[in-house]
mmCIF file of the C-alpha atoms, coordinates in Angstrom:
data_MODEL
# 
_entry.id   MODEL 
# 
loop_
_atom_site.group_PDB 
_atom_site.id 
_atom_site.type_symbol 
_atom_site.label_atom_id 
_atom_site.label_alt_id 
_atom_site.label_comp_id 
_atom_site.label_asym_id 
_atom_site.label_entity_id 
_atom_site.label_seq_id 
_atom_site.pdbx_PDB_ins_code 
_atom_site.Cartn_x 
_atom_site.Cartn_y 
_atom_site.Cartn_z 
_atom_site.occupancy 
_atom_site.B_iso_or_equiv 
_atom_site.pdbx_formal_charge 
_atom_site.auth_seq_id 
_atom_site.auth_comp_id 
_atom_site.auth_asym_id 
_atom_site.auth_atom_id 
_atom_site.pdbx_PDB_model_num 
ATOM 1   C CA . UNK A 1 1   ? 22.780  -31.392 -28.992 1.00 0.00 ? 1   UNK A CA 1 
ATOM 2   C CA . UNK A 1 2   ? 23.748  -27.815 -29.187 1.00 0.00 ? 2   UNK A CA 1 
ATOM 3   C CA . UNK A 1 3   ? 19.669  -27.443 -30.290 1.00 0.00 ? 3   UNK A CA 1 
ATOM 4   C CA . UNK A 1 4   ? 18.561  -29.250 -27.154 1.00 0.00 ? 4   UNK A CA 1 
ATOM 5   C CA . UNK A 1 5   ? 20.152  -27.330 -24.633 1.00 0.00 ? 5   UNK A CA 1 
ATOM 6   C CA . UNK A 1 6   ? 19.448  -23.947 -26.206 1.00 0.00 ? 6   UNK A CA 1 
ATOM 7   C CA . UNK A 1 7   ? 15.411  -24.762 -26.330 1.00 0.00 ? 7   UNK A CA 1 
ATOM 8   C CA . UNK A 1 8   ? 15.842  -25.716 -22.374 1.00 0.00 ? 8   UNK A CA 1 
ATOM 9   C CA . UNK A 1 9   ? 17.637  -22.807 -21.786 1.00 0.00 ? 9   UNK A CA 1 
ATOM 10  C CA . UNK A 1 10  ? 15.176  -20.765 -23.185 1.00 0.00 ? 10  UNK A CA 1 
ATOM 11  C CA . UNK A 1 11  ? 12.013  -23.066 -21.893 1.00 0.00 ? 11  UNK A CA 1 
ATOM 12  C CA . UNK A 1 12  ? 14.182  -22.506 -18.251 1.00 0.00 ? 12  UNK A CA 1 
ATOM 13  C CA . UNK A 1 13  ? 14.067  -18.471 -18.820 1.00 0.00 ? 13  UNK A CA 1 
ATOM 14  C CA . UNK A 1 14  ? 10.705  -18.011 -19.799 1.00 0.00 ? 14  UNK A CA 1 
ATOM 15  C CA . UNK A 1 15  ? 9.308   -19.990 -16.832 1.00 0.00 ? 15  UNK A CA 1 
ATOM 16  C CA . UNK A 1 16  ? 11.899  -18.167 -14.307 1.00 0.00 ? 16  UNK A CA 1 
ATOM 17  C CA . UNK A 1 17  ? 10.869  -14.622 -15.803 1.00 0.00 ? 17  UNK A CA 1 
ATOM 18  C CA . UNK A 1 18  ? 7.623   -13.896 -14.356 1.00 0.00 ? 18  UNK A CA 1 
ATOM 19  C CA . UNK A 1 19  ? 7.271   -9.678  -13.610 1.00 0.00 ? 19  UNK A CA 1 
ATOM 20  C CA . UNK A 1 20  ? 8.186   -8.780  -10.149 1.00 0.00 ? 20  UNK A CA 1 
ATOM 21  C CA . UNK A 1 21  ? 6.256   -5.507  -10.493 1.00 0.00 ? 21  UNK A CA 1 
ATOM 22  C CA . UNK A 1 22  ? 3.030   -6.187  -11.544 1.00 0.00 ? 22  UNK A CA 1 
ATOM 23  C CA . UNK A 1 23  ? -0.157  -3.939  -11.622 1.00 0.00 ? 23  UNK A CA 1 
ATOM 24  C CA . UNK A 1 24  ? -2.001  -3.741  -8.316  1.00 0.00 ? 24  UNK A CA 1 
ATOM 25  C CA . UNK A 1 25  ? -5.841  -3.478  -9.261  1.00 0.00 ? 25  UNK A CA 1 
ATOM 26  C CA . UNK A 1 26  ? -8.017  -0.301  -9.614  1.00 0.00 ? 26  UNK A CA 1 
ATOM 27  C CA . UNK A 1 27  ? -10.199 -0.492  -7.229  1.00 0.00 ? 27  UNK A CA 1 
ATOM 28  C CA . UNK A 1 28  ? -13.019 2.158   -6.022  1.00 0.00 ? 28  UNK A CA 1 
ATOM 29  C CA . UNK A 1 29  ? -11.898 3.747   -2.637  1.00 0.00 ? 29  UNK A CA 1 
ATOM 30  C CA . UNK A 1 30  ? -14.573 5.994   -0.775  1.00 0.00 ? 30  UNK A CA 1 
ATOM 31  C CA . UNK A 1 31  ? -14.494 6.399   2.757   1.00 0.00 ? 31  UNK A CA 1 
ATOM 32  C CA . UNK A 1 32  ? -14.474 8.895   5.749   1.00 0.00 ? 32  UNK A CA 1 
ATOM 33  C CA . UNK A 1 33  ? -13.014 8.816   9.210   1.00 0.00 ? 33  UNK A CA 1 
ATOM 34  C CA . UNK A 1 34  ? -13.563 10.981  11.931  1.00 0.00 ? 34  UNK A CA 1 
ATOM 35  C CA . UNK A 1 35  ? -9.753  11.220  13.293  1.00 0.00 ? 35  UNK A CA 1 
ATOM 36  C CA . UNK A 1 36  ? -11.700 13.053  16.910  1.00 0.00 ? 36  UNK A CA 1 
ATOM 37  C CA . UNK A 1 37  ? -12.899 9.410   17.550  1.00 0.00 ? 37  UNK A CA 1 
ATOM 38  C CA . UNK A 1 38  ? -10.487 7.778   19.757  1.00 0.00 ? 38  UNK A CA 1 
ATOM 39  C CA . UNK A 1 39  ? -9.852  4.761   17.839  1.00 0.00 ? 39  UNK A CA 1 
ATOM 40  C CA . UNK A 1 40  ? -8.621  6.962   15.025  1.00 0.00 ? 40  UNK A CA 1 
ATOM 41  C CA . UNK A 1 41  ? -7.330  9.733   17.835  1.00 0.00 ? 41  UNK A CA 1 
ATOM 42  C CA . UNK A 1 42  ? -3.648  8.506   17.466  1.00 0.00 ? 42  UNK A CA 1 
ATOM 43  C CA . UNK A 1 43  ? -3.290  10.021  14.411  1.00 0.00 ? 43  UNK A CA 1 
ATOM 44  C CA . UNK A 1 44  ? -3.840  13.839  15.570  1.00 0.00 ? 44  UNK A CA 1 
ATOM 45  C CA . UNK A 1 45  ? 0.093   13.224  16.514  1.00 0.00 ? 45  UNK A CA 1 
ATOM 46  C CA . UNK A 1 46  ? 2.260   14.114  13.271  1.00 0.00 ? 46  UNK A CA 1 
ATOM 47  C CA . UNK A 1 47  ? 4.237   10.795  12.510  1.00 0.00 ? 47  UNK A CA 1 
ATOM 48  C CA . UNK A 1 48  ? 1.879   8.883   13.634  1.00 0.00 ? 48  UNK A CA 1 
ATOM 49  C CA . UNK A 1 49  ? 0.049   6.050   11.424  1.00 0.00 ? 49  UNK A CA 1 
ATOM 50  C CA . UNK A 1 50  ? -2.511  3.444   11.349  1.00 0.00 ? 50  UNK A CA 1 
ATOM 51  C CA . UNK A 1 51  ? -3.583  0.335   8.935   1.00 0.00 ? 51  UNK A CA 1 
ATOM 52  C CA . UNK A 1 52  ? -7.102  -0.457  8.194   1.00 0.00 ? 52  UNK A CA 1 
ATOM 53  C CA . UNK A 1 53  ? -7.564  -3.534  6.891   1.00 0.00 ? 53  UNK A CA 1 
ATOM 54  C CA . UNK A 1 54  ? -9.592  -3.668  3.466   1.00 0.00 ? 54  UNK A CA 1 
ATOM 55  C CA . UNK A 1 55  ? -12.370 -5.625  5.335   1.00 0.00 ? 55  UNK A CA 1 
ATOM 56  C CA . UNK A 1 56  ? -13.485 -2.828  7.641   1.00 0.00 ? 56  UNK A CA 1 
ATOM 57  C CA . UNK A 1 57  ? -16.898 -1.754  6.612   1.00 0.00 ? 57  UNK A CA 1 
ATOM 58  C CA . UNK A 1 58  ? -15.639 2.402   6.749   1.00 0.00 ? 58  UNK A CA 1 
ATOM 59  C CA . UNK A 1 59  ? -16.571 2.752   3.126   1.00 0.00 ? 59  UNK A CA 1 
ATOM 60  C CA . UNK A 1 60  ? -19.633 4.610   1.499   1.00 0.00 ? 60  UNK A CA 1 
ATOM 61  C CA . UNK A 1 61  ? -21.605 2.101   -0.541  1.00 0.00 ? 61  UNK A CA 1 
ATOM 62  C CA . UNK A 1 62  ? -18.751 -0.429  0.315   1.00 0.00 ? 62  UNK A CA 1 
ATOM 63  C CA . UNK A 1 63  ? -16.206 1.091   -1.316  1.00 0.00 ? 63  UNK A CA 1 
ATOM 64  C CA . UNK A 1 64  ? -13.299 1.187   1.759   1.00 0.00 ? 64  UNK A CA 1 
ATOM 65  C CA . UNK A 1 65  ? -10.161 0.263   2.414   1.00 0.00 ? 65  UNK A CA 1 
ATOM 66  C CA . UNK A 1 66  ? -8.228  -0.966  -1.351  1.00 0.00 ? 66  UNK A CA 1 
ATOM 67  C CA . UNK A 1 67  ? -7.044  -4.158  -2.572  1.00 0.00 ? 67  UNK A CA 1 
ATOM 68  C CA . UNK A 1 68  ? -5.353  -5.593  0.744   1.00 0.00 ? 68  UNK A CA 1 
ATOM 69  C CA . UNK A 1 69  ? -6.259  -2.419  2.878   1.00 0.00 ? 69  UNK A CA 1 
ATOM 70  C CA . UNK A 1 70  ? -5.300  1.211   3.868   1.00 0.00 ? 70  UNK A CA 1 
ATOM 71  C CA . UNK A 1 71  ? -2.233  2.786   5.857   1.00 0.00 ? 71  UNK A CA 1 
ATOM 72  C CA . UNK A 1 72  ? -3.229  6.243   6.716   1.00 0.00 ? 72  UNK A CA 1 
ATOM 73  C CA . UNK A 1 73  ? -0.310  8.525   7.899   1.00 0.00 ? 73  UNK A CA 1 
ATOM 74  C CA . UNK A 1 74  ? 0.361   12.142  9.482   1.00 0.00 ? 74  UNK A CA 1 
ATOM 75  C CA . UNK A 1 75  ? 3.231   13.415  7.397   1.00 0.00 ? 75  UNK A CA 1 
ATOM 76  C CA . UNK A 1 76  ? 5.475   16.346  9.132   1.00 0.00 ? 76  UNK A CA 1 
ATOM 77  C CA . UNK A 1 77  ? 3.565   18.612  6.996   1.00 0.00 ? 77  UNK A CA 1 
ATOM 78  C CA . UNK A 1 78  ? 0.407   18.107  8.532   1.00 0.00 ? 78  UNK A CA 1 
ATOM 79  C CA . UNK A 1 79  ? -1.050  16.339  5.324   1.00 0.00 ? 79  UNK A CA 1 
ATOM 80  C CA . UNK A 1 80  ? -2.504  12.745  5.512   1.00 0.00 ? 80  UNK A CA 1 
ATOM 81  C CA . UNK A 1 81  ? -1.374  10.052  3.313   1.00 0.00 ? 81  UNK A CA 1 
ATOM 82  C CA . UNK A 1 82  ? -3.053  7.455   1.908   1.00 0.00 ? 82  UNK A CA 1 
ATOM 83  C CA . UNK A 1 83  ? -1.442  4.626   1.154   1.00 0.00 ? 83  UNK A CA 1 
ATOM 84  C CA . UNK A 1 84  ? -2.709  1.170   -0.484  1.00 0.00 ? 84  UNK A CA 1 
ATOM 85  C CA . UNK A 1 85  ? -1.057  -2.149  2.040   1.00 0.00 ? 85  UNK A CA 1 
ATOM 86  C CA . UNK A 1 86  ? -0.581  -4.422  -1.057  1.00 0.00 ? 86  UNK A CA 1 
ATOM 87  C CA . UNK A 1 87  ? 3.209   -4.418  -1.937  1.00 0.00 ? 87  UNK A CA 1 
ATOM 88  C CA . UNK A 1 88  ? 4.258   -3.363  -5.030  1.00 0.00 ? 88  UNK A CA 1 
ATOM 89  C CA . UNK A 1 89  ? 6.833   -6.360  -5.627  1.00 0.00 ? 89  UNK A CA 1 
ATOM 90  C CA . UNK A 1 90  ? 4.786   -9.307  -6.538  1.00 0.00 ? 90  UNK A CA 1 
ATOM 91  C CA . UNK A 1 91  ? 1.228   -7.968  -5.745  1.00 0.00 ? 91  UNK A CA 1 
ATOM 92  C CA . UNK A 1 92  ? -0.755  -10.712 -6.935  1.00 0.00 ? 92  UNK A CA 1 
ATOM 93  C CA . UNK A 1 93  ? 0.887   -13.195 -4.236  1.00 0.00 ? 93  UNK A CA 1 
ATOM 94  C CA . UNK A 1 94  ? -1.462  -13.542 -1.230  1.00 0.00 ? 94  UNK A CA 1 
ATOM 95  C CA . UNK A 1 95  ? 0.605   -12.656 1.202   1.00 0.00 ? 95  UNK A CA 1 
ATOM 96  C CA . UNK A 1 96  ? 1.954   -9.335  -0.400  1.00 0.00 ? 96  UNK A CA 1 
ATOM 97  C CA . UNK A 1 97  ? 0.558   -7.452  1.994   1.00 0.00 ? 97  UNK A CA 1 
ATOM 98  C CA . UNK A 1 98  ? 2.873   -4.626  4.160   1.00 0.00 ? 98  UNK A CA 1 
ATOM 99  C CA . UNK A 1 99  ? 2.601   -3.435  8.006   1.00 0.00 ? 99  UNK A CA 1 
ATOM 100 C CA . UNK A 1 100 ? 3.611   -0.691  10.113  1.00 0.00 ? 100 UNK A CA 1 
ATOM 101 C CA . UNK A 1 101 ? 6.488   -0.925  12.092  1.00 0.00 ? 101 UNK A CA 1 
ATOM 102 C CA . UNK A 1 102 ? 6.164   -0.145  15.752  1.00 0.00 ? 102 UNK A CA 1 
ATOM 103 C CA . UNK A 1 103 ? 8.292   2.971   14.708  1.00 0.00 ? 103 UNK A CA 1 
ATOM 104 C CA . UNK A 1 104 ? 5.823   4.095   12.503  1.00 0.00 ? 104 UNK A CA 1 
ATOM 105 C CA . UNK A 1 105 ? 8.686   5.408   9.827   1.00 0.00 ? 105 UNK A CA 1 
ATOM 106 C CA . UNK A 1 106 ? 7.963   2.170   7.720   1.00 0.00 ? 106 UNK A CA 1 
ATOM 107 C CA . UNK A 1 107 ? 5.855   -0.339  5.885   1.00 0.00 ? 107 UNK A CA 1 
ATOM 108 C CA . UNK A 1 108 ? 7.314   -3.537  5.820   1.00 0.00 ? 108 UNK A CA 1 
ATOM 109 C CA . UNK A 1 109 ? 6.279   -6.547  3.742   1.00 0.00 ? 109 UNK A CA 1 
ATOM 110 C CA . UNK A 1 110 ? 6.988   -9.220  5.898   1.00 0.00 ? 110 UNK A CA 1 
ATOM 111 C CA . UNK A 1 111 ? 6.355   -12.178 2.484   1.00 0.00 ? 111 UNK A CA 1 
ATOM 112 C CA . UNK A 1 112 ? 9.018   -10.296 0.716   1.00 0.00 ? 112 UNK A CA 1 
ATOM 113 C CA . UNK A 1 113 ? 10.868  -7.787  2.444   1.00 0.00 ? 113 UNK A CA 1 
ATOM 114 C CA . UNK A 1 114 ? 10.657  -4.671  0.426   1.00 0.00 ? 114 UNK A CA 1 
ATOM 115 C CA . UNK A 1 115 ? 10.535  -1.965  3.105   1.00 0.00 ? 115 UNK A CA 1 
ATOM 116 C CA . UNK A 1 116 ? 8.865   1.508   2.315   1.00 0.00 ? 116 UNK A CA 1 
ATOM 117 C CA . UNK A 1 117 ? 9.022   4.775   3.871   1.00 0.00 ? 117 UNK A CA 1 
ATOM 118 C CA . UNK A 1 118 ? 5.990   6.381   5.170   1.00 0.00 ? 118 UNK A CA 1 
ATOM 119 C CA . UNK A 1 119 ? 6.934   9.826   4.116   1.00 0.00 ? 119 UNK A CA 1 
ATOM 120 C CA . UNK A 1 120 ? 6.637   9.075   0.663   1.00 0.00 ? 120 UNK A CA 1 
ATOM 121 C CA . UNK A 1 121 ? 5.778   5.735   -0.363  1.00 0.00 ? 121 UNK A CA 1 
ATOM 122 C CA . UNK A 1 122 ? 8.986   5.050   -1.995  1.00 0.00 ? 122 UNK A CA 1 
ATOM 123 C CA . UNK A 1 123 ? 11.220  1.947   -1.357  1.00 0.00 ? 123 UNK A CA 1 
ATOM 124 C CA . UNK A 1 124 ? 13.464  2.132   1.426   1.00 0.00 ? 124 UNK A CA 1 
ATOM 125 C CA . UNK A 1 125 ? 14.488  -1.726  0.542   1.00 0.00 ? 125 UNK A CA 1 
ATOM 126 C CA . UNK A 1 126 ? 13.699  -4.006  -2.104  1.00 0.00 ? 126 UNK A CA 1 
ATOM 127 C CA . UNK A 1 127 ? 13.605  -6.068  -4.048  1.00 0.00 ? 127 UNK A CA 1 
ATOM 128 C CA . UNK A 1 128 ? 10.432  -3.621  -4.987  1.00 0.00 ? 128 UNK A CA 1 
ATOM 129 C CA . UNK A 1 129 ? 11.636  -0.870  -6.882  1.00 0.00 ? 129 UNK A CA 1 
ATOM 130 C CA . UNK A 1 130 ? 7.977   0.981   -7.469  1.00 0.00 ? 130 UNK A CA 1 
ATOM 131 C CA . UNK A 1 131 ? 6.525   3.221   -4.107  1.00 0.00 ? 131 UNK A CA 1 
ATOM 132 C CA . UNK A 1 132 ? 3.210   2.230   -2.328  1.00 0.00 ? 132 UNK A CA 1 
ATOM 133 C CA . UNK A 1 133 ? 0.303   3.475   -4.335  1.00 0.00 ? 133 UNK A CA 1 
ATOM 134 C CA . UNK A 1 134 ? -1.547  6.688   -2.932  1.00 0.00 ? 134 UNK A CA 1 
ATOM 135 C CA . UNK A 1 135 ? -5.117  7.612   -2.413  1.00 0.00 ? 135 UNK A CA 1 
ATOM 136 C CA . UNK A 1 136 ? -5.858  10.935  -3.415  1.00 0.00 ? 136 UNK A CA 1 
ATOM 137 C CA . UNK A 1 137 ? -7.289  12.566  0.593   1.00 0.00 ? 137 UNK A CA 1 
ATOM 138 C CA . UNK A 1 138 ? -8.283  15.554  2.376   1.00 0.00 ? 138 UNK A CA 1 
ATOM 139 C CA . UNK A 1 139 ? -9.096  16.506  5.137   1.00 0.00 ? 139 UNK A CA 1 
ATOM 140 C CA . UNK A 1 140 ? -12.018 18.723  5.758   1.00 0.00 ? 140 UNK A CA 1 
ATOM 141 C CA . UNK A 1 141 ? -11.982 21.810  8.448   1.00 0.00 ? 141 UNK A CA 1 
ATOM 142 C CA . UNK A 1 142 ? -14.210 18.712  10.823  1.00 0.00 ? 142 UNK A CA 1 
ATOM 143 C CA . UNK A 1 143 ? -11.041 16.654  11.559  1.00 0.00 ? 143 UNK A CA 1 
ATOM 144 C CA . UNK A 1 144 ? -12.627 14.080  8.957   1.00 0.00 ? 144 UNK A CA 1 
ATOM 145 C CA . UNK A 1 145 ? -10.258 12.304  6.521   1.00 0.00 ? 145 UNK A CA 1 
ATOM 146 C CA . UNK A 1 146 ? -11.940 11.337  3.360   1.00 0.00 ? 146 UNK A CA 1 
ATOM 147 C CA . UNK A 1 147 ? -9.729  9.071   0.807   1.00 0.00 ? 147 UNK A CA 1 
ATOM 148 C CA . UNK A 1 148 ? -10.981 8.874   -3.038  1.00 0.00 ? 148 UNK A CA 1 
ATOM 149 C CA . UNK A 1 149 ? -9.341  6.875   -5.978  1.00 0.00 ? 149 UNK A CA 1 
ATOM 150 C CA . UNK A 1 150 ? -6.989  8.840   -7.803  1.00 0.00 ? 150 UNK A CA 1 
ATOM 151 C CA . UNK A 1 151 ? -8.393  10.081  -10.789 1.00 0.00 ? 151 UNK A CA 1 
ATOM 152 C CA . UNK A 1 152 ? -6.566  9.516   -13.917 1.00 0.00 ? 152 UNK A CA 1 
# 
């Protein structure tokens, strides 16, 4: 009896224990935006930020916009971030996707609820405990924002 209940206890935690955090895929990023255009203009303003969704066809050889798309941010500094939109909690789950908040301080997985800050990536709230991944960017003296993978 004693037998029984320990093989269902452990069949129970190895079906319960799947990783929260998994990998979020490699994927080739390569695209420019002229941030003069006025769709893009917003972002002249420090603290401001937009998402592009990884459908837009921005991308050089159709390489754009990441797994589940792009949130592009003006950081206090005057730097650009680049951040990926597929949460880090779960990112294999179709709707792991975050969103600006009309604030434009967060990222917000609304499947979820892990909350990130847009200064850094990292996790404001979880229950994701690793920050949004980054593009390696720069910004050329044109006002264009060009966001590559981030070589190893």
């Amino acid at each position: 009896m004693i037998r029984k209940i320990l093989i269902m206890s452990l069949i129970m935690l190895i079906i319960n224990c799947q990783p929260e955090n998994e990998e979020i895929d490699n994927v080739l990023v390569n695209f420019s935006i002229n941030i003069q255009l006025p769709f893009y203009n917003s972002l002249s303003t420090v603290g401001n930020a937009i998402q592009i969704s990884a459908s837009e066809s921005l991308g050089i050889n159709g390489y754009c916009c990441g797994v589940k798309g792009i949130i592009i941010y003006h950081h206090p500094s005057g730097e650009y971030m680049a951040y990926e939109r597929n949460c880090t909690f779960q990112p294999n789950n179709s709707c792991s996707q975050v969103n600006l908040e009309e604030d434009m301080l967060f990222a917000v997985d609304s499947c979820c609820g892990s909350k990130f800050l847009l200064l850094d990536g990292s996790v404001y709230e979880g229950p994701a405990n690793i920050p949004l991944k980054r593009y390696r960017n720069l910004n050329d003296k044109f006002s264009n924002f060009n966001a590559r993978t981030r070589k190893a």
